[in-house]
N, CA, C and O atoms as CSV, one atom per row, in Angstrom:
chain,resi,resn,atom,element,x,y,z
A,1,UNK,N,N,123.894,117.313,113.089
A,1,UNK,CA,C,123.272,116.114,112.586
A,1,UNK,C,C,122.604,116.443,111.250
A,1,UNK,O,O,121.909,117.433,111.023
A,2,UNK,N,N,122.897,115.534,110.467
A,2,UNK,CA,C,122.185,116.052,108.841
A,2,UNK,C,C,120.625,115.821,108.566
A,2,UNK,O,O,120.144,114.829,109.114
A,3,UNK,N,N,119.966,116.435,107.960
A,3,UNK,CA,C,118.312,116.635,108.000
A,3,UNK,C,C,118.684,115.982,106.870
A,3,UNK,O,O,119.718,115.993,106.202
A,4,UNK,N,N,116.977,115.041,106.723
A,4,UNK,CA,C,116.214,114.039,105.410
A,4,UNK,C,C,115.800,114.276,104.811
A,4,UNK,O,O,114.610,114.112,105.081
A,5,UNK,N,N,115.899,114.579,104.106
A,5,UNK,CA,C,114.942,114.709,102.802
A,5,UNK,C,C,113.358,116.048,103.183
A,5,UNK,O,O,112.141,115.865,103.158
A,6,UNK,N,N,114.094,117.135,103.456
A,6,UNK,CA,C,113.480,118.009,103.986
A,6,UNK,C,C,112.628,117.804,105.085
A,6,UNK,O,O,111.614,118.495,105.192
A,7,UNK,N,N,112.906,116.957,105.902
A,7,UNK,CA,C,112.084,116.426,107.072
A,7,UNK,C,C,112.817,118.126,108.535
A,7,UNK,O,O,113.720,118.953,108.661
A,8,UNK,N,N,111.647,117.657,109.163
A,8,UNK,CA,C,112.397,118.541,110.396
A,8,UNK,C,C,113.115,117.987,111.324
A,8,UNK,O,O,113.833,118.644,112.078
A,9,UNK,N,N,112.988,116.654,111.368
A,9,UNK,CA,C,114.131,115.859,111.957
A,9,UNK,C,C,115.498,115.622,111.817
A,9,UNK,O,O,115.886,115.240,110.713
A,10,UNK,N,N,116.293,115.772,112.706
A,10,UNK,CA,C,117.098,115.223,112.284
A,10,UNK,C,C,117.634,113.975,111.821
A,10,UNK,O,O,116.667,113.220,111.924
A,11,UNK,N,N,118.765,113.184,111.293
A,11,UNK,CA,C,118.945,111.914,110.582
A,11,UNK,C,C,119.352,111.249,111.640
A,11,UNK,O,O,120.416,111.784,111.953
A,12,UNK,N,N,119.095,110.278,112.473
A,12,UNK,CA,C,119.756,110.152,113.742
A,12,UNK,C,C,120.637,108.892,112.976
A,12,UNK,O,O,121.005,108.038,113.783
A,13,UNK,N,N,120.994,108.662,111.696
A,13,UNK,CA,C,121.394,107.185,111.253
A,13,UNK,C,C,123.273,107.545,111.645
A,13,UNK,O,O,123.858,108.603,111.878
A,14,UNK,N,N,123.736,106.154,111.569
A,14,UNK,CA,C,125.443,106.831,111.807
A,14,UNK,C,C,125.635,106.891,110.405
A,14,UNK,O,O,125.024,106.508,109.407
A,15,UNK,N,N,126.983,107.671,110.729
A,15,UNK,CA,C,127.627,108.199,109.322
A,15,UNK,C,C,127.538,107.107,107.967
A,15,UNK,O,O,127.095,107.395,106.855
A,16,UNK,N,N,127.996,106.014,108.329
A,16,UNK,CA,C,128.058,104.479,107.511
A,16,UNK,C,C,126.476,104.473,107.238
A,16,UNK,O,O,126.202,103.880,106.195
A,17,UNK,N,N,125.884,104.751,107.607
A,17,UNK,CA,C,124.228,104.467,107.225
A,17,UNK,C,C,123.760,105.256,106.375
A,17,UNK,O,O,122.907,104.813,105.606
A,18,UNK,N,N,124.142,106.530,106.277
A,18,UNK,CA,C,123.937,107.433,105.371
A,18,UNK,C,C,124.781,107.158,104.282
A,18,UNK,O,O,124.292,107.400,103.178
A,19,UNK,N,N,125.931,106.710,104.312
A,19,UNK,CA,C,126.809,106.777,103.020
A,19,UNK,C,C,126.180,105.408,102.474
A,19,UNK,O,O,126.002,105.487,101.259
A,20,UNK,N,N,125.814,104.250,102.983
A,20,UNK,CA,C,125.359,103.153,102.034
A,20,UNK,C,C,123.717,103.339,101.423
A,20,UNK,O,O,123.213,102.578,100.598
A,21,UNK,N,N,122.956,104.675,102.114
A,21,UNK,CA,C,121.652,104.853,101.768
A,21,UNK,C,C,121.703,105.681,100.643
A,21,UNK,O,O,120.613,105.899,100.114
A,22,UNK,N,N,123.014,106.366,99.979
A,22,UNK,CA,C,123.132,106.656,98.570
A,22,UNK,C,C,123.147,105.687,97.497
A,22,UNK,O,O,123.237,106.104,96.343
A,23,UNK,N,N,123.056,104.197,97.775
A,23,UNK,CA,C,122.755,103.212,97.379
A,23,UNK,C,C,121.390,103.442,96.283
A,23,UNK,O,O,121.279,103.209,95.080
A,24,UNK,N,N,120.800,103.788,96.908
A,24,UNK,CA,C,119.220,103.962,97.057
A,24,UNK,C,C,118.958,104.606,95.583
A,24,UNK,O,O,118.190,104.263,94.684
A,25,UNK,N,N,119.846,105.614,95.682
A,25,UNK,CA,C,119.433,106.739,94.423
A,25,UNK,C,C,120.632,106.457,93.025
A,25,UNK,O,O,120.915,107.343,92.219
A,26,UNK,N,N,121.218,105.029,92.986
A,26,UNK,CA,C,121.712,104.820,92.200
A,26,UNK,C,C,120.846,104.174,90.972
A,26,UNK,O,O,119.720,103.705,91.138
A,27,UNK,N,N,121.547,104.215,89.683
A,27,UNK,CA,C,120.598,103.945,88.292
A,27,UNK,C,C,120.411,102.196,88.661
A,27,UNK,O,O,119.324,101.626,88.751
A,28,UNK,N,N,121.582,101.640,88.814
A,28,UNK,CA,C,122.013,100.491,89.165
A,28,UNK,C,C,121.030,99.819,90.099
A,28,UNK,O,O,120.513,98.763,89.737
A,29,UNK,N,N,120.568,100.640,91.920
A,29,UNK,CA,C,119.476,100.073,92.479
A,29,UNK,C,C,118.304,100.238,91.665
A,29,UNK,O,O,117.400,99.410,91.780
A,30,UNK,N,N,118.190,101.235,90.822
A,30,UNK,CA,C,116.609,101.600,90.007
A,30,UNK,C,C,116.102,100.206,89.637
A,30,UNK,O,O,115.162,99.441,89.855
A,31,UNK,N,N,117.334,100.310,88.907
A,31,UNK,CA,C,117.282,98.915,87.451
A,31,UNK,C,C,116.624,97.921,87.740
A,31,UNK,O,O,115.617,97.453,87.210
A,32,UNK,N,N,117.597,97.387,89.161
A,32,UNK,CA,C,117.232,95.800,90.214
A,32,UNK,C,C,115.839,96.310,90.337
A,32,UNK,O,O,114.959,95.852,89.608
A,33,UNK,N,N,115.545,97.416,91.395
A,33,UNK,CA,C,114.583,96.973,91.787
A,33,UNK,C,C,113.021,96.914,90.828
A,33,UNK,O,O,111.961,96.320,91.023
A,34,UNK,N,N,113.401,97.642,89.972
A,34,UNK,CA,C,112.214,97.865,88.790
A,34,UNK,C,C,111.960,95.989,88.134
A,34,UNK,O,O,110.869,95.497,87.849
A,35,UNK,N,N,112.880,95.516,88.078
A,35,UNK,CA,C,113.541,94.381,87.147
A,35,UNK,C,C,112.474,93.501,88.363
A,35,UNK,O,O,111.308,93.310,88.018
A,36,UNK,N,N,112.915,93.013,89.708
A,36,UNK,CA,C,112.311,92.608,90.423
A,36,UNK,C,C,111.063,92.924,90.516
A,36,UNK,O,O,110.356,91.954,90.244
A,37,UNK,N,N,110.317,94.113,90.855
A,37,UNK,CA,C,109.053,94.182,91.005
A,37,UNK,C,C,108.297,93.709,89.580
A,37,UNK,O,O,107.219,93.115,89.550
A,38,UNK,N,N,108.852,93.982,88.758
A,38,UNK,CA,C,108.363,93.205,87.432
A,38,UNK,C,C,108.309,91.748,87.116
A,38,UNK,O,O,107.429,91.194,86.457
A,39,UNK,N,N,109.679,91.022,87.834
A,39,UNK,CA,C,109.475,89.561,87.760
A,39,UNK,C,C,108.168,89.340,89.003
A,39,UNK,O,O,107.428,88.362,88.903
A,40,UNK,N,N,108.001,90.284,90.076
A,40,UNK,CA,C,107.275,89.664,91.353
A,40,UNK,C,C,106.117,90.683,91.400
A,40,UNK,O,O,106.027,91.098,92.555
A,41,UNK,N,N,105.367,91.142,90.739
A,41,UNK,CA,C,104.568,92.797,91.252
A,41,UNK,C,C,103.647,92.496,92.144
A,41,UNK,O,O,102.912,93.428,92.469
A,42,UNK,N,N,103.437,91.282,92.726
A,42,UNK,CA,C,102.695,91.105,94.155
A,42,UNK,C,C,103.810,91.274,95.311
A,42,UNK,O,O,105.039,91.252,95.252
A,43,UNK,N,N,102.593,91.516,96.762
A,43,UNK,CA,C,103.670,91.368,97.740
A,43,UNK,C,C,103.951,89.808,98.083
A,43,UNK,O,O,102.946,89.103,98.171
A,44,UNK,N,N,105.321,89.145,98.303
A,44,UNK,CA,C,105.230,87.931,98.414
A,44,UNK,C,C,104.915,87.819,100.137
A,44,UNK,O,O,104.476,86.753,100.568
A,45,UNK,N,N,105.111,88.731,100.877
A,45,UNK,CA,C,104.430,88.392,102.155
A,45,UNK,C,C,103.188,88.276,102.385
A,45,UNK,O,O,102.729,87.765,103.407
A,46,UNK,N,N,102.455,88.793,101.350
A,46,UNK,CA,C,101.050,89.089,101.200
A,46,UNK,C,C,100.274,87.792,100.877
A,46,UNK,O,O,99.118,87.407,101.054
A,47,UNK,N,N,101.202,87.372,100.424
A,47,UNK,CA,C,100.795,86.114,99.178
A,47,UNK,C,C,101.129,84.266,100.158
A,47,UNK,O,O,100.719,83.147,99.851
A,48,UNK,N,N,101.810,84.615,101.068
A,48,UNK,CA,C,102.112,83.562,101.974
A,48,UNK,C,C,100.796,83.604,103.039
A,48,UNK,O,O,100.650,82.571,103.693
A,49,UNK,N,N,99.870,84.640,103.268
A,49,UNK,CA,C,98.532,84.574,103.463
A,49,UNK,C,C,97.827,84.713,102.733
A,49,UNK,O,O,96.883,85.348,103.204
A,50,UNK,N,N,97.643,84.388,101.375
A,50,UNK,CA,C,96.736,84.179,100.410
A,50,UNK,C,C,96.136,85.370,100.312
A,50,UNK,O,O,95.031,85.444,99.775
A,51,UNK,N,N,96.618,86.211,100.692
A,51,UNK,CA,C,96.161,88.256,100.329
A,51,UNK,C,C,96.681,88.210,98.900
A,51,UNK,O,O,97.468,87.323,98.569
A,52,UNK,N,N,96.295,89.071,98.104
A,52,UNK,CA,C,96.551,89.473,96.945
A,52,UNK,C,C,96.881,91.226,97.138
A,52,UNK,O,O,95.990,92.075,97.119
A,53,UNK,N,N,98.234,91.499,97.308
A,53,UNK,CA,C,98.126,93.239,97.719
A,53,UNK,C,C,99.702,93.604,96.559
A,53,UNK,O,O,100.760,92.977,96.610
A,54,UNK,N,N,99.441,94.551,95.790
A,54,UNK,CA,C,100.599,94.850,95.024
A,54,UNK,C,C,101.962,95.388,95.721
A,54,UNK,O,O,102.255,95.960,96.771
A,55,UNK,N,N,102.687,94.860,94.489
A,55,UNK,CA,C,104.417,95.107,95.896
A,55,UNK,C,C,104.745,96.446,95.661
A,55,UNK,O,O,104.360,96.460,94.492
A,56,UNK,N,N,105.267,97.900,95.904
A,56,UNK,CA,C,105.669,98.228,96.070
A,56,UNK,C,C,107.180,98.840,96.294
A,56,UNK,O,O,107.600,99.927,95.898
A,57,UNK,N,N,107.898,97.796,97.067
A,57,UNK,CA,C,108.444,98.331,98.000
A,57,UNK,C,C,109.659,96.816,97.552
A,57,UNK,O,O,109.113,95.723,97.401
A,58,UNK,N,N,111.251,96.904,97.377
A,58,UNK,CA,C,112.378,95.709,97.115
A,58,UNK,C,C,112.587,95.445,98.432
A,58,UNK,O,O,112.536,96.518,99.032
A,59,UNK,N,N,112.789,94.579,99.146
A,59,UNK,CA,C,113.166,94.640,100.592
A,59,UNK,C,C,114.528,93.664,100.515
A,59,UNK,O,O,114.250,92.606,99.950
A,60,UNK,N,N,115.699,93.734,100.869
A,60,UNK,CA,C,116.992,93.101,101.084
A,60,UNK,C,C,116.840,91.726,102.251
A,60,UNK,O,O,116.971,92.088,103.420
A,61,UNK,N,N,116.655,90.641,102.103
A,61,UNK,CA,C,116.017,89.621,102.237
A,61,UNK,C,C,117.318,88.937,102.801
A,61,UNK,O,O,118.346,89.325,102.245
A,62,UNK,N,N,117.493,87.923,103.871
A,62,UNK,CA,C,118.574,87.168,104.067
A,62,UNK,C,C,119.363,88.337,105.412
A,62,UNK,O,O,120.504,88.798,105.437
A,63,UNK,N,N,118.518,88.472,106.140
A,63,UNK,CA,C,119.367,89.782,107.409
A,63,UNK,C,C,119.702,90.630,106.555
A,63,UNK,O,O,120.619,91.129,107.208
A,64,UNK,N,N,119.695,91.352,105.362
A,64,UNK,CA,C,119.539,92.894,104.742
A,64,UNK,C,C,121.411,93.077,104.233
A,64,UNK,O,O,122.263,92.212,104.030
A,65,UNK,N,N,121.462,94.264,104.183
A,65,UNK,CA,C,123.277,94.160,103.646
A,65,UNK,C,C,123.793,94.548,104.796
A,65,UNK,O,O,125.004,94.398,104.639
A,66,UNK,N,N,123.624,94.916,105.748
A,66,UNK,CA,C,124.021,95.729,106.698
A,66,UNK,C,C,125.520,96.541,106.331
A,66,UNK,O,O,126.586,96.746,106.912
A,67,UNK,N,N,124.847,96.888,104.884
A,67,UNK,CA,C,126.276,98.180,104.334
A,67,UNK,C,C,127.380,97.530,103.675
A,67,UNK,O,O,128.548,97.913,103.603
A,68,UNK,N,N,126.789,96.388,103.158
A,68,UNK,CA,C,127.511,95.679,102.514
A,68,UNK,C,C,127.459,96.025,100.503
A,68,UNK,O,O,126.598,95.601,99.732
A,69,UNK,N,N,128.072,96.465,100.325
A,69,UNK,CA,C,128.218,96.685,98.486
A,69,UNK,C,C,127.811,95.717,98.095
A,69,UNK,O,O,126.632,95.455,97.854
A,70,UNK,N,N,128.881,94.937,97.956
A,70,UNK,CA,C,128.238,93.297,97.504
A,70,UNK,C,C,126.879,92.474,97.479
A,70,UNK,O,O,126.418,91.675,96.664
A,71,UNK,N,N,126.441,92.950,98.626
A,71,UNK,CA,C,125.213,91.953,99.185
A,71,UNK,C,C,124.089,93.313,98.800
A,71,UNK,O,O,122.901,92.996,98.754
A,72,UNK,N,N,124.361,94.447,98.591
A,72,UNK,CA,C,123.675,95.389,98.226
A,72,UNK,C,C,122.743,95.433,97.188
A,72,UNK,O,O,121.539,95.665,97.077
A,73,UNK,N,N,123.808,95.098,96.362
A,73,UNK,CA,C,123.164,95.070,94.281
A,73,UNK,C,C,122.855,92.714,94.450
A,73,UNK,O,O,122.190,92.004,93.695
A,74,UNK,N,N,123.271,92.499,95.093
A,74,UNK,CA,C,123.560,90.387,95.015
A,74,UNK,C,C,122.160,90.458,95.142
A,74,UNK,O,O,121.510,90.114,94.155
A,75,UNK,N,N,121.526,90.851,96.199
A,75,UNK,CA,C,120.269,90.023,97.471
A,75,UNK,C,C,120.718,89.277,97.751
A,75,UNK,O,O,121.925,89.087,97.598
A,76,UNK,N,N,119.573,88.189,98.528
A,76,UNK,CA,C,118.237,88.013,97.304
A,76,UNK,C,C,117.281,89.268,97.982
A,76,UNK,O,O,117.398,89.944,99.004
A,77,UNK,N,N,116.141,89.214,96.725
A,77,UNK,CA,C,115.239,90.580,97.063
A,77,UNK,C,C,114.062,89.772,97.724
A,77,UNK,O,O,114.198,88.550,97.782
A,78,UNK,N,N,112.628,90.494,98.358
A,78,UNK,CA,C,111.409,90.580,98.315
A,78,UNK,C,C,111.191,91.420,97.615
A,78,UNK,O,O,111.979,92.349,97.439
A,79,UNK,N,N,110.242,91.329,97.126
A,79,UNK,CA,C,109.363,92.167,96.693
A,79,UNK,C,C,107.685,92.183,97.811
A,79,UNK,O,O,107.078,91.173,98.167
A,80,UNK,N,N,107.329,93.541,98.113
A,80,UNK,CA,C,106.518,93.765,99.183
A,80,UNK,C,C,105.881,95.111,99.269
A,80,UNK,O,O,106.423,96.197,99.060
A,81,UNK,N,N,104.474,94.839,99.658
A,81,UNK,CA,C,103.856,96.017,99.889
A,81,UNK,C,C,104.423,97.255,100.921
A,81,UNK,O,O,105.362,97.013,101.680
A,82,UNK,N,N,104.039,98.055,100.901
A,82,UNK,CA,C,104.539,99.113,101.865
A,82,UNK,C,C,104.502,99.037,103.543
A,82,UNK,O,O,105.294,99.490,104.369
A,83,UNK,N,N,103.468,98.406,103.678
A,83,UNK,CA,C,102.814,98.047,105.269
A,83,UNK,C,C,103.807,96.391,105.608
A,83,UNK,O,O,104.284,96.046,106.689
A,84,UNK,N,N,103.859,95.672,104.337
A,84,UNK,CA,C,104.515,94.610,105.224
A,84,UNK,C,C,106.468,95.173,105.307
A,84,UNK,O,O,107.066,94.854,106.335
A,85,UNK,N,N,107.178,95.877,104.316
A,85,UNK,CA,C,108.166,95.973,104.571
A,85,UNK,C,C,108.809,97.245,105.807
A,85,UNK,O,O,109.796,97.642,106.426
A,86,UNK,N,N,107.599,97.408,105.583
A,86,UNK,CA,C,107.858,98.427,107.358
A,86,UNK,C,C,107.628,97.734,108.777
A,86,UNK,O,O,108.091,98.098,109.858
A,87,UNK,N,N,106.894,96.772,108.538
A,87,UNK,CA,C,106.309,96.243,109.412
A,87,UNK,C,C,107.684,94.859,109.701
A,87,UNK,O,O,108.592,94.832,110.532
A,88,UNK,N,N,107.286,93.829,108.586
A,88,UNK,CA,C,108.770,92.692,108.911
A,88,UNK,C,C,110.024,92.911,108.550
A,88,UNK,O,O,111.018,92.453,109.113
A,89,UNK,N,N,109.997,93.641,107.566
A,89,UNK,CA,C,111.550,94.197,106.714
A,89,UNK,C,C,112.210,94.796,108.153
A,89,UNK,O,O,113.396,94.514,108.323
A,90,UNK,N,N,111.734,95.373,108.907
A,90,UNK,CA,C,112.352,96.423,109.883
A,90,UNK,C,C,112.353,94.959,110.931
A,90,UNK,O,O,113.501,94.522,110.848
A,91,UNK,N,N,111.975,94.541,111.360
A,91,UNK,CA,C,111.928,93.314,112.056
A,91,UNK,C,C,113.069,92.670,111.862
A,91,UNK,O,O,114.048,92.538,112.598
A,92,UNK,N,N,112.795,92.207,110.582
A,92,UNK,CA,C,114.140,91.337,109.985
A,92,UNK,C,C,115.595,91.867,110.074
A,92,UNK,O,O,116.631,91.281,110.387
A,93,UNK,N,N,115.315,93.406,109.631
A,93,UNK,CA,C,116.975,94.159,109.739
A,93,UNK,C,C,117.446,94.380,110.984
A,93,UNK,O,O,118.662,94.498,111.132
A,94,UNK,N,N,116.565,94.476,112.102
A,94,UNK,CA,C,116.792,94.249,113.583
A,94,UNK,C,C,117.131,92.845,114.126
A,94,UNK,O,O,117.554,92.807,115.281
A,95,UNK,N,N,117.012,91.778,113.503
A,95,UNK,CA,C,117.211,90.729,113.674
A,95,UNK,C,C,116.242,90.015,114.355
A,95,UNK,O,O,116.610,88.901,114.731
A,96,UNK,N,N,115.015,90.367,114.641
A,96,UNK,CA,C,114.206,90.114,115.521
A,96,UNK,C,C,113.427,88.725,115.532
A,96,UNK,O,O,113.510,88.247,114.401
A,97,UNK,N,N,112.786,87.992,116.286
A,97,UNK,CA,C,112.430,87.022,115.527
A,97,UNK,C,C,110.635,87.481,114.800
A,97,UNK,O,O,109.743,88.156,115.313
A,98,UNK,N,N,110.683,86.868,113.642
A,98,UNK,CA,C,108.960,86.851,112.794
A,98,UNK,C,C,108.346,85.810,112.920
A,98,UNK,O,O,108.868,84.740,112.606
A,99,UNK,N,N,107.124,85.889,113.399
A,99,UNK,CA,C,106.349,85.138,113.439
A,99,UNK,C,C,105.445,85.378,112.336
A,99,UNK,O,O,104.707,86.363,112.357
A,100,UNK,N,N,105.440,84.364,111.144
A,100,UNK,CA,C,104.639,84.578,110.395
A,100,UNK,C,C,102.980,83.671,110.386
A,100,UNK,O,O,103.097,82.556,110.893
A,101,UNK,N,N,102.090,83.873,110.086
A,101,UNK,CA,C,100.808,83.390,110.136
A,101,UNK,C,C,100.492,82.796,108.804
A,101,UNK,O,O,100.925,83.279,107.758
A,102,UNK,N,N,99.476,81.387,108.877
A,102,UNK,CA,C,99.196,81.028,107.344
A,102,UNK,C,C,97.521,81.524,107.230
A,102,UNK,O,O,96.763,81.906,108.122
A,103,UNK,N,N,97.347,81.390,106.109
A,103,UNK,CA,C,95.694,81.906,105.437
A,103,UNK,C,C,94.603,81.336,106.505
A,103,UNK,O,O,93.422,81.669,106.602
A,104,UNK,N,N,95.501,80.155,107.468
A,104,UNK,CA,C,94.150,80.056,108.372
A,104,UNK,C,C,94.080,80.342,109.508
A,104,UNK,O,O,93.274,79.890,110.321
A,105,UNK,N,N,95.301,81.484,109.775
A,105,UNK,CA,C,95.419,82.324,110.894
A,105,UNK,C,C,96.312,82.195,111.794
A,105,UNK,O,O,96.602,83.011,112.669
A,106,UNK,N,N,96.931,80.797,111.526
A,106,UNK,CA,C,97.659,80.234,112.227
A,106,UNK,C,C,99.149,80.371,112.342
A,106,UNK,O,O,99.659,80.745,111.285
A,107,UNK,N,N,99.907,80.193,113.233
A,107,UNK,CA,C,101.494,80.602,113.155
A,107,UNK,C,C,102.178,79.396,112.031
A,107,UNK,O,O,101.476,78.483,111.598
A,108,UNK,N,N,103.171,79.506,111.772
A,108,UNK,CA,C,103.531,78.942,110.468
A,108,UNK,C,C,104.824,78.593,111.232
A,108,UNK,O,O,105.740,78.002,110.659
């Protein structure tokens, strides 16, 4: 099994998961996602509760590419802090359902 990025773990992703996560380290994803966090540099999940928290983090928006080229570099993007795209991004790519909350606490 192939090790991460010097982690002691192993990569438990399948083969297809690793070959589209070279995605990642292309000039091409740089570009997008630099380009995006610049049109958006808040998190927009942040911002649907009236938080003000800087984005971070491009998140693949619309169920994600699931290794799709096309839909890879297309989106559409988020732009998002670190805590929300770990938190719903991983949600979302699981398909799960989100319950999102508005500024007055309430489910949306």
């Amino acid at each position: 099994m192939p090790m991460t990025h010097g982690a002691t773990k192993p990569d438990r992703r399948s083969p297809e998961a690793a070959e589209y996560r070279k995605l990642y380290s292309t000039a091409r994803w740089k570009r997008l996602r630099e380009f995006k966090l610049a049109q958006q540099p808040l998190c927009e999940w942040c911002l649907e509760q009236e938080i003000v928290e800087p984005a971070t983090e491009v998140h693949h928006a619309d169920g994600g590419h699931k290794g799709d080229v096309v839909k890879f570099f297309a989106g559409p993007f988020v732009s998002t802090c670190k805590p929300c795209h770990s938190r719903r991004g991983q949600r979302e790519d699981l398909g799960l359902t989100v319950i999102r909350f508005g500024p007055d606490g309430w489910p949306l």
